[in-house]
RONU-68649 format. One record per residue (C-alpha): residue in three letters; x negated, y negated, z. Coordinates in steps of 0.05 Angstrom, whole numbers, plus 5000, padded with zeros to 4 digits. Example, Ala and Ser with C-alpha at 12.3 -4.5 7.8 and 13.67 -1.06 7.14 Angstrom:
<recs>
ALA475450905156SER472750215143
</recs>
This chain:
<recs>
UNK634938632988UNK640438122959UNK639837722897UNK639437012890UNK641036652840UNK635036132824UNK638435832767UNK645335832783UNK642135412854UNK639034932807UNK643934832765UNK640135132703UNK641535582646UNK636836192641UNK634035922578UNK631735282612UNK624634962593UNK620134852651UNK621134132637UNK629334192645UNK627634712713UNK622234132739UNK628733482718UNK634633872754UNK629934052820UNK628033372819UNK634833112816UNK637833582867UNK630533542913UNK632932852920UNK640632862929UNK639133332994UNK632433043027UNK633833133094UNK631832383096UNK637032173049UNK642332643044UNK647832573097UNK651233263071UNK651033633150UNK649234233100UNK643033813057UNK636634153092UNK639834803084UNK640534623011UNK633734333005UNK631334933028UNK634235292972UNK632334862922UNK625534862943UNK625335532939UNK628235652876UNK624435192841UNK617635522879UNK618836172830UNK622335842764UNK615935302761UNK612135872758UNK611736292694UNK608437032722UNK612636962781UNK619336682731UNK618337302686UNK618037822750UNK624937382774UNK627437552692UNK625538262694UNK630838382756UNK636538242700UNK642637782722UNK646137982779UNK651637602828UNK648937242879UNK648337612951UNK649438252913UNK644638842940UNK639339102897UNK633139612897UNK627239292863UNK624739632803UNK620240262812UNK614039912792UNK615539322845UNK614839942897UNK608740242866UNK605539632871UNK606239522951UNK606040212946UNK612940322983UNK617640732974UNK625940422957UNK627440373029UNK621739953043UNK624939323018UNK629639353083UNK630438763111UNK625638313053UNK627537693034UNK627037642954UNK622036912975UNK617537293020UNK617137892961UNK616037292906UNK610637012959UNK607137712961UNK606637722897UNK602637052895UNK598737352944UNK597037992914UNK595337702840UNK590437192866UNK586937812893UNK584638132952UNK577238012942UNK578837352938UNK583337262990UNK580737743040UNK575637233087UNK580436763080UNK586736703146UNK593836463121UNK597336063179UNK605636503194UNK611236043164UNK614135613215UNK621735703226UNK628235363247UNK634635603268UNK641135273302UNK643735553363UNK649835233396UNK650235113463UNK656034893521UNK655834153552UNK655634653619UNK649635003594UNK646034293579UNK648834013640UNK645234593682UNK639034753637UNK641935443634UNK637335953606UNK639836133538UNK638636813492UNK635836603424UNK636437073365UNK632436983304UNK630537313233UNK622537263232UNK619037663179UNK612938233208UNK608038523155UNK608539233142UNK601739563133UNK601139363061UNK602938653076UNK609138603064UNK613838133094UNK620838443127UNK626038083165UNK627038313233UNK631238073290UNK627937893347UNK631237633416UNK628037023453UNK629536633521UNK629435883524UNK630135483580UNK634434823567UNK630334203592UNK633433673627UNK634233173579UNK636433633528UNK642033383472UNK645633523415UNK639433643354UNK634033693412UNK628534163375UNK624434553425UNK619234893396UNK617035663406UNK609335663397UNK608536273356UNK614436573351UNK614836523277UNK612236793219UNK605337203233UNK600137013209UNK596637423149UNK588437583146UNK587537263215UNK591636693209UNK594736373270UNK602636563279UNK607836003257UNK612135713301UNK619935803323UNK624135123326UNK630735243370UNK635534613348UNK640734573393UNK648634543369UNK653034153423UNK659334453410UNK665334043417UNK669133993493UNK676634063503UNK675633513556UNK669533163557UNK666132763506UNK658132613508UNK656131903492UNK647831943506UNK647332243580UNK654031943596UNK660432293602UNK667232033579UNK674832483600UNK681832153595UNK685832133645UNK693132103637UNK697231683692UNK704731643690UNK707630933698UNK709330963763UNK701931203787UNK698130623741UNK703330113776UNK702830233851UNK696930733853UNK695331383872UNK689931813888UNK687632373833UNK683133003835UNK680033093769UNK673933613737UNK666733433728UNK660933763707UNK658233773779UNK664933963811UNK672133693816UNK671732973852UNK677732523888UNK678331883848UNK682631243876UNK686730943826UNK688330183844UNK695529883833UNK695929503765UNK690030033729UNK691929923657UNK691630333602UNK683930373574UNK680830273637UNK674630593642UNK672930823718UNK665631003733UNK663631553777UNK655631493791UNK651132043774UNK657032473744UNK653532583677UNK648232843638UNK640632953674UNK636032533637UNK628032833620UNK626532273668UNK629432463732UNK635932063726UNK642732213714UNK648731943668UNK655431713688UNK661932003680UNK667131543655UNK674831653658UNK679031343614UNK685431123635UNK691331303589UNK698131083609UNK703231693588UNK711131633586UNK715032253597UNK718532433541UNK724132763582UNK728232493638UNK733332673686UNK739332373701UNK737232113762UNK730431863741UNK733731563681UNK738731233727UNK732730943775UNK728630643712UNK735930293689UNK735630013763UNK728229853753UNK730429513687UNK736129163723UNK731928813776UNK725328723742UNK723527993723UNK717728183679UNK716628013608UNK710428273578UNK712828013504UNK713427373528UNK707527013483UNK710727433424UNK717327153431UNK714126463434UNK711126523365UNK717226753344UNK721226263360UNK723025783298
</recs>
């Protein structure tokens, strides 16, 4: 089992009144709402919050959390003997426990069996982040999900335990789609219906394309000579490489469309992909070539500053 440190997450000093606990998890509940907070790490730290302040706010549950001494945070620890004589364990049966789900036992347990025994407790719903490939999205690959999910040991105990799942992407599917696992999360305890298992999906970033909604965007570099009299390109897509026709004159930031190239949408259609023009300029020449752009130079009659030199003309 490893430590956490309730106080140190709360930003208290072990001494604190339940009135200073109840001001700083107010304070910090609020800094990280996932409604509010624009930190990409604020639910994860609401989280923790909340569930610090779930055992300091309470004083039986704050004086079991004392009784463990002070210890680093993430450090590994045995509970004390009479912690395993009361779920009548032995040391290695806190495996895999989460100090929340012990603390959460405990609140079960000293409301009472009797008490507690007709009535079902719903499993904790869960969340995890997985991240997935544009290419997976693009094909609704099937995609192995591995999550932490507590199971009750026969004195209802909660320990963690890995579990793999397979998850079909959806067309339609984007960076933070949630699809929900109907339960696949926590069990339930006394009857109560399992939680459920929320799969968020991470688009990691491409090396070529970028998403913009189900559209596609890729650059694609031209040299001068190709933007001014045109050529004829093969670049990637998600659905296969494709022959593109670039007209003589393309400038630089011209976006061309190619139909149906993108993302599928959850209603049957299908994005674009659009590619960018960027006009490159070799940074090394020969002596020939630079001999053929002084001869380019030579007999050219353009002027592209021309409206600048007007203006700057006194």
């Amino acid at each position: 089992m490893k430590y956490k440190d309730y106080y140190q997450t709360l930003g208290v000093e072990r001494s604190a009144t339940a009135d200073e606990i109840k001001r700083a998890y107010r304070k910090l509940a609020h800094k990280y709402h996932p409604d509010i907070s624009k930190d990409p790490h604020g639910e994860a730290k609401f989280k923790e919050i909340a569930e610090a302040y779930a055992v300091l706010k309470d004083a039986e549950k704050r004086q079991a959390y004392d009784d463990l001494g002070r210890r680093p945070a993430g450090e590994s620890f045995t509970p004390p003997p009479d912690w395993q004589q009361h779920f009548n364990t032995s040391g290695d049966g806190f495996d895999n426990v989460d100090l929340a789900d012990l603390f959460e036992a405990f609140r079960r347990t000293r409301h009472g069996a009797q008490a507690q025994r007709e009535i079902p407790i719903p499993g904790q719903d869960y969340e995890i982040a997985v991240p997935v490939s544009l290419e997976q999205i693009f094909r609704g690959d099937r995609i192995e999900v591995r999550a932490e999910v507590p199971e009750f040991d026969a004195n209802g105990l909660a320990h963690r335990a890995e579990r793999a799942f397979h998850v079909k992407l959806p067309k339609g599917a984007a960076d933070g789609h949630r699809l929900r696992l109907a339960g696949k999360g926590g069990p339930g305890y006394q009857g109560g219906r399992p939680g459920d298992l929320y799969v968020v999906l991470a688009l990691q970033p491409h090396p070529l394309y970028r998403v913009d909604g189900r559209d596609v965007y890729i650059d694609l570099p031209l040299a001068p000579w190709e933007a001014v009299l045109g050529t004829v390109v093969r670049i990637p897509t998600l659905a296969g490489p494709v022959e593109l026709d670039i007209k003589p004159g393309t400038t630089a930031g011209t976006k061309l469309r190619l139909a149906s190239r993108g993302l599928p949408a959850s209603d049957g259609s299908t994005g674009a992909l659009y590619a960018v023009v960027r006009i490159e300029v070799p940074k090394v020449v020969s002596a020939n070539e630079r001999a053929l752009y002084e001869q380019l130079a030579a007999a050219s009659r353009v002027n592209l500053r021309q409206h600048l030199e007007k203006e700057a003309t006194p």
